[in-house]
C-alpha positions in Angstrom: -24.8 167.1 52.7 -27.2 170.0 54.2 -29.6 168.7 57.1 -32.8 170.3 56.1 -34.9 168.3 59.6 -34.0 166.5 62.3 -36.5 165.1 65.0 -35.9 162.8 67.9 -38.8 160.4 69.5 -38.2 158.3 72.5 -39.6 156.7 75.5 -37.8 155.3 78.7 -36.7 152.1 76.3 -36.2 153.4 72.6 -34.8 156.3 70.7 -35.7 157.1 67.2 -33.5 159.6 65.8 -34.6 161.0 61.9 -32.4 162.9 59.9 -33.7 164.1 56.4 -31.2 165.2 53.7 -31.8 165.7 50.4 -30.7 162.5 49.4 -32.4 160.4 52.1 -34.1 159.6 55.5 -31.7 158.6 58.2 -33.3 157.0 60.9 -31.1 156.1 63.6 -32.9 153.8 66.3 -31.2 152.7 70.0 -33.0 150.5 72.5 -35.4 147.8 72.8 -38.2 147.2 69.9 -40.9 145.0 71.0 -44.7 145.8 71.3 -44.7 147.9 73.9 -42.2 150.3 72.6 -42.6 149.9 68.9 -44.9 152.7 68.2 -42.2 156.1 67.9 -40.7 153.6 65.0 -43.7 153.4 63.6 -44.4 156.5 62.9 -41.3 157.7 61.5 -41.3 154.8 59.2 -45.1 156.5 58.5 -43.2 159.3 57.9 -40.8 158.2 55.5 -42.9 156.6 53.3 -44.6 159.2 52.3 -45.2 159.1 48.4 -44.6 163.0 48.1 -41.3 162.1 49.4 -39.7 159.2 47.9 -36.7 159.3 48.9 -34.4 156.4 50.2 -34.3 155.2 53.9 -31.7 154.1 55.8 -32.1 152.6 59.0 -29.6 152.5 61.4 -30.4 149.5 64.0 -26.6 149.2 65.2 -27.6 150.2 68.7 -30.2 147.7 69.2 -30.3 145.7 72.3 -33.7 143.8 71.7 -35.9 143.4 68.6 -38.1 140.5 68.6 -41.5 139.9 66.6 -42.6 143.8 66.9 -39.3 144.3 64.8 -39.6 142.1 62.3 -43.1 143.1 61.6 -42.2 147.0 61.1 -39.2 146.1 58.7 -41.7 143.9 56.8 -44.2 147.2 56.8 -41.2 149.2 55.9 -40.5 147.0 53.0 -43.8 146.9 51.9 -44.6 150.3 51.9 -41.5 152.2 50.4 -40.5 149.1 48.1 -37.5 146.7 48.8 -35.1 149.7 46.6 -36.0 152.5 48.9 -35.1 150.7 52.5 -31.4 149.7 53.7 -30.9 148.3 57.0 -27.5 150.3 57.7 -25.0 148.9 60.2 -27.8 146.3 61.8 -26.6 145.2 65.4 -25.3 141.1 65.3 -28.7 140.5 67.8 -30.8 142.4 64.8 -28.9 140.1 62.0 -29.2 137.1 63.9 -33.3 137.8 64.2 -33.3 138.2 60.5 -31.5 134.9 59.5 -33.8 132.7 62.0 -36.9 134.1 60.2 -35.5 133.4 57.0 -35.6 137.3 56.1 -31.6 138.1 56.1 -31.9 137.5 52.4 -34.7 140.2 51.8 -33.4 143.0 53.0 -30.4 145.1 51.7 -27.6 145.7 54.5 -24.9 148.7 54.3 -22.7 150.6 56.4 -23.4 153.1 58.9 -24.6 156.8 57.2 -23.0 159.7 57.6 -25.6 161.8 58.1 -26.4 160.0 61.1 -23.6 161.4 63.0 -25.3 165.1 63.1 -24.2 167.3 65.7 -26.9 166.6 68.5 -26.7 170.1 69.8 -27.3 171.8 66.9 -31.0 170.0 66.0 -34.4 170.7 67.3 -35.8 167.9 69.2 -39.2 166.6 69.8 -40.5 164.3 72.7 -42.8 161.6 72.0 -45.4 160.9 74.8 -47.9 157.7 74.6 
């Protein structure tokens, strides 16, 4: 499946990682979600919901070591903006589950298995540095 962008935000305490195929947005996201932190998730979920893109996203939260009320609100957004067909929570770290079955959301959310796509090459993609 060709890569046709690749883009990497972070700050000290997240890393959001996009991949877009043709098929989908891969979005790949490592570290700690809360309020202070949330906004380079934000933004690529922005991104992906673009109506002159409608394609499906799949968002990788296995390496999540905190999400907490920020989280849940974004995946709500997420939801509400591409549609509950166009968003699967791929590969969801047990802390990330757990936050979903105490708000009662585990049920509204389609869960899958880890992409492919998200294991790109890291050397081989151009990267961008978010900055607050």
């Amino acid at each position: 499946m060709p890569t046709t962008r690749i883009h990497h935000l972070n700050n000290d305490l997240l890393s959001v990682t996009t991949v877009r195929t043709e098929n989908a947005w891969v979005i790949t996201v490592s570290g700690e979600v809360d309020l202070d932190t949330a906004d380079p998730l934000r933004l690529t979920l922005e991104a992906a919901s673009s109506p002159r893109q409608p394609l499906p996203v799949l968002l990788n939260l296995r390496d999540v070591r905190f999400g907490g009320s920020a989280l849940v609100n974004l995946l709500l957004r997420a939801r509400s903006s591409l549609g509950p067909d166009r968003l699967t929570l791929a590969d969801p770290a047990p802390r990330v589950i757990r936050l979903l079955r105490l708000t009662g959301l585990d049920a509204h959310f389609e869960v899958g298995p880890r992409p492919a796509a998200a294991r790109a090459e890291p050397d081989s993609v151009a990267k961008v540095t978010y900055r607050p």
